[in-house]
C-alpha positions in Angstrom: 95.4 106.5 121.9 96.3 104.6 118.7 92.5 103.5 119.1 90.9 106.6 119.2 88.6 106.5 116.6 89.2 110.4 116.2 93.2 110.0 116.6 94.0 106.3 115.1 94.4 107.5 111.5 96.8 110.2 112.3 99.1 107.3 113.7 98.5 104.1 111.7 97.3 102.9 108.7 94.2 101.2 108.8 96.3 98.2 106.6 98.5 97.8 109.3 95.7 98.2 112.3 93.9 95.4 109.8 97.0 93.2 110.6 97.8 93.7 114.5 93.9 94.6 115.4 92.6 91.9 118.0 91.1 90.0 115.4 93.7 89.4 113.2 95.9 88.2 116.1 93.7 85.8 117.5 93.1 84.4 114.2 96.9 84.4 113.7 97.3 82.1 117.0 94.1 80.0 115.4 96.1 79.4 112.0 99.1 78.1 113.5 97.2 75.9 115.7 95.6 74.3 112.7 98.8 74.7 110.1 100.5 72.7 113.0 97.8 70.2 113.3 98.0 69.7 109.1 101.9 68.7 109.3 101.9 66.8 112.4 98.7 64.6 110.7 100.7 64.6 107.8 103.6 63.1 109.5 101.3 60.3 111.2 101.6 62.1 114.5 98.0 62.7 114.9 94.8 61.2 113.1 94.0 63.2 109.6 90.1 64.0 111.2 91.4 65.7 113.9 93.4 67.9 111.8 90.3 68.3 109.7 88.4 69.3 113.0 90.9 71.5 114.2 90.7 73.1 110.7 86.9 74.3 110.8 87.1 76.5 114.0 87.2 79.7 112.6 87.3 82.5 115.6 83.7 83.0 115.9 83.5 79.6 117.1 85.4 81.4 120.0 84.1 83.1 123.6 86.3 86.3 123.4 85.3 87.0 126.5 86.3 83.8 128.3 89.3 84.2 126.1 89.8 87.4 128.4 88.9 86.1 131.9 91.6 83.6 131.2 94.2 85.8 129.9 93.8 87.8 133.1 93.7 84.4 135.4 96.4 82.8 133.7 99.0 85.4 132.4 99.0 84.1 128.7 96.1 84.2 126.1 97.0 80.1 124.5 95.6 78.5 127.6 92.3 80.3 127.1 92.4 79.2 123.1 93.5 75.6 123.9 90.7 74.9 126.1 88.0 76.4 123.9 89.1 74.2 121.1 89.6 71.3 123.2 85.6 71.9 124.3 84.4 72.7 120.7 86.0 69.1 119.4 85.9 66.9 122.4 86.5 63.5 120.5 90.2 65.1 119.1 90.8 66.8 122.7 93.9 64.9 123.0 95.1 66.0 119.5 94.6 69.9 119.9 97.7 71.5 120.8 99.4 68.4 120.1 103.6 68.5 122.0 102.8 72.3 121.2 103.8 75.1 123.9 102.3 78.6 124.5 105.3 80.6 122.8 105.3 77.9 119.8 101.8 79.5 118.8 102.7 82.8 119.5 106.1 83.4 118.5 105.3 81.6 115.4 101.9 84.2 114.9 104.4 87.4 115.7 106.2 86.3 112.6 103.4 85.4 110.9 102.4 89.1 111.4 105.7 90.7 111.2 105.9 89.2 107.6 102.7 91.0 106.4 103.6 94.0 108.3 107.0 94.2 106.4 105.1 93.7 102.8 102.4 96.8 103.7 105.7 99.1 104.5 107.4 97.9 101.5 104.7 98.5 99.6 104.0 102.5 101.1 107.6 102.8 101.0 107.8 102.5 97.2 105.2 104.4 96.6 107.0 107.3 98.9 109.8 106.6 97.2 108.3 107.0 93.7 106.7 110.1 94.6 110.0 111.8 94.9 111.0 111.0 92.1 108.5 112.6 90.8 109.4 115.8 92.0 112.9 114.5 90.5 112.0 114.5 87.2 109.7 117.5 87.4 112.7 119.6 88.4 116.3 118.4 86.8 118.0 122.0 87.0 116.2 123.9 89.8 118.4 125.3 91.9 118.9 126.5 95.4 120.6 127.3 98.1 122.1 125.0 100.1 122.3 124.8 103.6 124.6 123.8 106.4 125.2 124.2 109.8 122.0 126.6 109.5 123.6 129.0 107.5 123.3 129.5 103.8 126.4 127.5 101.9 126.7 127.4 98.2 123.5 127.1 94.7 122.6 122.6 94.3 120.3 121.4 92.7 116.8 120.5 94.6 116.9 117.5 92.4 120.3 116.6 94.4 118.7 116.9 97.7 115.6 114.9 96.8 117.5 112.2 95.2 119.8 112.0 98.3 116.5 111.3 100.5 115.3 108.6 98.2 118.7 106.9 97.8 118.4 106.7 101.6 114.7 105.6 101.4 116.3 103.2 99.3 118.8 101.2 101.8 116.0 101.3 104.4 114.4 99.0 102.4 116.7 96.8 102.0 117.8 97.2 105.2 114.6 95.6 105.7 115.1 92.8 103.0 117.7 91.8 105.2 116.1 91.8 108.6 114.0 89.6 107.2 115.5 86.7 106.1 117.2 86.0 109.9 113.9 87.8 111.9 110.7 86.3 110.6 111.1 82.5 111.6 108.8 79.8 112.9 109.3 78.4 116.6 108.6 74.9 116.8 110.2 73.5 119.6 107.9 72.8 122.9 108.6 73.5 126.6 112.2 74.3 126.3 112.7 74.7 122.6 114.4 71.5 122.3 111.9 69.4 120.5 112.1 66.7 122.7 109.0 65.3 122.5 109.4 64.4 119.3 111.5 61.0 117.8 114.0 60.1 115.3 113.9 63.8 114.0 110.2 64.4 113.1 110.3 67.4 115.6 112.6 69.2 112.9 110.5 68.0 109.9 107.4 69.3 111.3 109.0 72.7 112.0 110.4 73.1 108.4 106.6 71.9 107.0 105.1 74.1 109.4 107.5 77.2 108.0 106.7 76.1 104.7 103.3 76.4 104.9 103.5 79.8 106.1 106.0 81.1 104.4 108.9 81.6 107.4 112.1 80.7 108.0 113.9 78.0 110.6 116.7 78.7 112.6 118.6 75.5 115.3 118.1 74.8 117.7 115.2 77.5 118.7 114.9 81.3 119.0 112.6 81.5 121.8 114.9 82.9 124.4 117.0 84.8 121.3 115.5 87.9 120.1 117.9 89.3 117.9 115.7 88.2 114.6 112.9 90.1 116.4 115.6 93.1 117.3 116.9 93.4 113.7 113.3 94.1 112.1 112.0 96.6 114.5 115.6 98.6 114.4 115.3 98.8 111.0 111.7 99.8 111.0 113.5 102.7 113.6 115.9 103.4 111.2 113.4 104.0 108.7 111.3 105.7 110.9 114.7 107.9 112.1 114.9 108.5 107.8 111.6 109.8 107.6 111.5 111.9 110.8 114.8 113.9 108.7 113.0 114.6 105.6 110.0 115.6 107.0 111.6 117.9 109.3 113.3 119.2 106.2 110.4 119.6 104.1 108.4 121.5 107.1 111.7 123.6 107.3 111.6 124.6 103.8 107.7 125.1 104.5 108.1 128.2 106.7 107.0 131.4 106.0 110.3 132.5 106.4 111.8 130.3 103.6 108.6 129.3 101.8 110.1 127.3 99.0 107.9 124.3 99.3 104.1 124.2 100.6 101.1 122.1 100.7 98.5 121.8 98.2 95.6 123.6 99.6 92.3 123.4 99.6 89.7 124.8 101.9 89.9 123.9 105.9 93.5 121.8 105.6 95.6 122.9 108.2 94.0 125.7 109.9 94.1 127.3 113.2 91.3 128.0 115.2 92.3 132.0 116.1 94.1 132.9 112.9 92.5 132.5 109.8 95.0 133.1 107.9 97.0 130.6 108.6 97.6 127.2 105.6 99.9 124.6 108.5 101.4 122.1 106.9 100.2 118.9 108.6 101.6 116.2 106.4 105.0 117.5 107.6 104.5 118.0 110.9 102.8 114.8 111.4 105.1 112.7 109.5 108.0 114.2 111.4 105.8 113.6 115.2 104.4 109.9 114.1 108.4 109.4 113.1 109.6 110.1 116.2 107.6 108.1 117.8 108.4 105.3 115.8 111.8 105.7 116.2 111.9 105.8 120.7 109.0 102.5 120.6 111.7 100.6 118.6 114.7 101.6 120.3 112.9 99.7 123.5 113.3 96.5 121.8 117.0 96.4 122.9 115.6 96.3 126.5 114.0 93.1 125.7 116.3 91.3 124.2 117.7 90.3 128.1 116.1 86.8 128.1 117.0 84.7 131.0 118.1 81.2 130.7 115.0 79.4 128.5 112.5 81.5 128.7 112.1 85.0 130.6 108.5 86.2 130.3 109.3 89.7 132.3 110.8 90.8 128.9 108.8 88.8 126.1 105.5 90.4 127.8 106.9 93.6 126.5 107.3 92.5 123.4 103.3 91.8 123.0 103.5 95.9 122.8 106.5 97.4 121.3 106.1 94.8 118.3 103.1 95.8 117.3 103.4 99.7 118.0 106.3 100.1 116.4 104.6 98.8 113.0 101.7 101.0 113.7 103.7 103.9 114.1 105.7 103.3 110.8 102.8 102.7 108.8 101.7 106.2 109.7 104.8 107.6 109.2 105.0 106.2 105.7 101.4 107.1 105.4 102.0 110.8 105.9 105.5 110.4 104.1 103.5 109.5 101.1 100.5 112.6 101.4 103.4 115.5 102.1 105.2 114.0 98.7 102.1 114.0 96.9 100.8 117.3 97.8 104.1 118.6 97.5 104.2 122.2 95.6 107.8 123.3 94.9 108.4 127.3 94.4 110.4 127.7 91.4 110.4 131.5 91.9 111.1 131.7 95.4 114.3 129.4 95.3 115.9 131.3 92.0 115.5 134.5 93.7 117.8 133.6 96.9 120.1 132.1 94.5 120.1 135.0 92.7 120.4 137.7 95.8 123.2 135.6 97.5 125.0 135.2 94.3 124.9 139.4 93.6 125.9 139.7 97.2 128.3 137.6 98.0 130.9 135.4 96.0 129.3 131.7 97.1 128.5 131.1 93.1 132.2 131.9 92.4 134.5 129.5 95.3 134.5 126.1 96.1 134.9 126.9 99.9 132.4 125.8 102.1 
């Protein structure tokens, strides 16, 4: 569904489909082959040409389709890559893939993505976040009436309830600063993590050259059967996603007919119904709040497949090949419609001083502190 080509922008941002797309993954698997290849020739490991030769296969050089048939024969899509490359440079065969393991290449490409992932939802996320404050500015003593418990409580200040949502828009992100710096890390370590194919520590110089080059992080000994790097990003892409379901539940709330104090910008055909003409939904809401959700229950599974056994446990990893990527999807889109319901945000004035003003002649809420 998140491919439809009549349902994928409702979901995802086509930034973030740019980033987990078949393509870009493949390629990601491609880069750490050849970002590999560069430190280990640099560390006299492997002749300097072969690096070089490793470093002009680009993946068009590449049979996706054998690439396929091998995925499906073998269980795991590196096999396939290795011996293509081994085939397309046959005098560095030896050197391709060099004391290198399957879930080196792609754990090392999931962080590779998971990092550029993080810096498209930072970047939507500010931009949600200064649309708010927008309205923020725009209205420094409107007031309304609060709510709690469903019931109306005492006059605020819509600037108070906006800024309460950014302020929590705000820790997200950092909540997300932090699940960085111990989640995106490169995995350098061969069959059992332990880098012992390597001498005299060169194993753990290549890995810190390796994340260098790429921008990542090391952890010791080895993360590949520890997930918790991988389980701190994608909960706090739920918690986000948990943030943003909220608000736009609010907003669509506060949308109704029956309350009516915000709305969407119209224009002609946005948000109609096909039996009632009449009708001006708000879909930036109601999407953001759905595509939320979502995001929310894929990351929550990540907890599930966190259960590695012993070394290596590929009944849980698998899963990850789906629920990582998902789950960024779905928060792009969530940010994405975040970003469209703040924009297109139209805030009734009149329709907020007027309950104000019939609660306050009607009962003494504007009068007592009780709540």
């Amino acid at each position: 569904m998140l491919d439809y080509g009549i349902y994928r922008d409702c979901f995802s941002s086509a930034d973030m489909r740019s980033i987990w797309c078949e393509h870009a993954t493949i390629s990601a698997w491609l880069k750490v082959e050849q970002v590999f290849a560069a430190r280990q020739a640099a560390a006299g490991l492997i002749p300097t040409e072969a690096a070089a030769a490793i470093e002009t296969v680009s993946i068009c050089d590449l049979n996706l389709a054998e690439l396929q048939a091998e995925m499906i024969l073998v269980g795991r899509p590196i096999v396939g890559l290795v011996k293509q490359l081994r085939e397309l440079l046959p005098d560095h065969a030896a050197h391709v893939h060099f004391r290198a393991t399957t879930q080196d290449v792609m754990d090392t490409a999931l962080a590779l993505q998971m990092k550029l992932g993080l810096e498209q939802i930072q970047g939507t996320l500010l931009k949600v976040m200064a649309a708010i404050h927008h309205h923020v500015s725009a209205h420094p003593d409107t007031m309304m009436m609060g709510r709690t418990n469903g019931q109306h409580a005492v006059p605020i200040r819509l600037a108070t309830k906006l800024e309460v949502w950014r302020s929590e828009l705000g820790r997200r992100s950092e909540a997300l600063q932090d699940a960085a710096k111990r989640g995106l890390n490169v995995q350098i370590g061969g069959p059992v993590g332990d880098l012992r194919n390597y001498e005299n520590g060169t194993g753990h110089q290549i890995k810190r050259d390796v994340a260098h080059s790429l921008g990542l992080n090391v952890v010791e000994p080895h993360w590949q059967n520890a997930r918790d790097g991988v389980a701190e990003i994608l909960t706090a892409l739920g918690a986000l996603c948990g943030t943003l379901c909220k608000i736009a539940h609010n907003v669509n709330q506060l949308s109704s007919s029956d309350i009516g104090e915000f709305a969407e910008r119209h224009e002609p055909g946005k948000g109609a119904s096909s039996a009632m003409a009449h009708k001006r939904n708000q879909r930036a809401s109601e999407f953001g709040e759905a595509v939320a959700r979502l995001g929310r229950q894929r990351a929550e599974q990540i907890g599930e497949l966190t259960h590695h056994e012993h070394e290596r446990s590929g009944g849980v990893w698998i899963g990850e090949w789906i629920v990582v990527p998902e789950t960024f999807l779905l928060t792009s889109g969530a940010l994405q419609w975040s970003e469209q319901m703040f924009k297109n945000l139209v805030v009734d004035t009149d329709a907020m001083e007027s309950l104000v003003s019939s609660q306050c002649a009607s009962t003494s809420i504007c009068s007592t502190d009780r709540m």
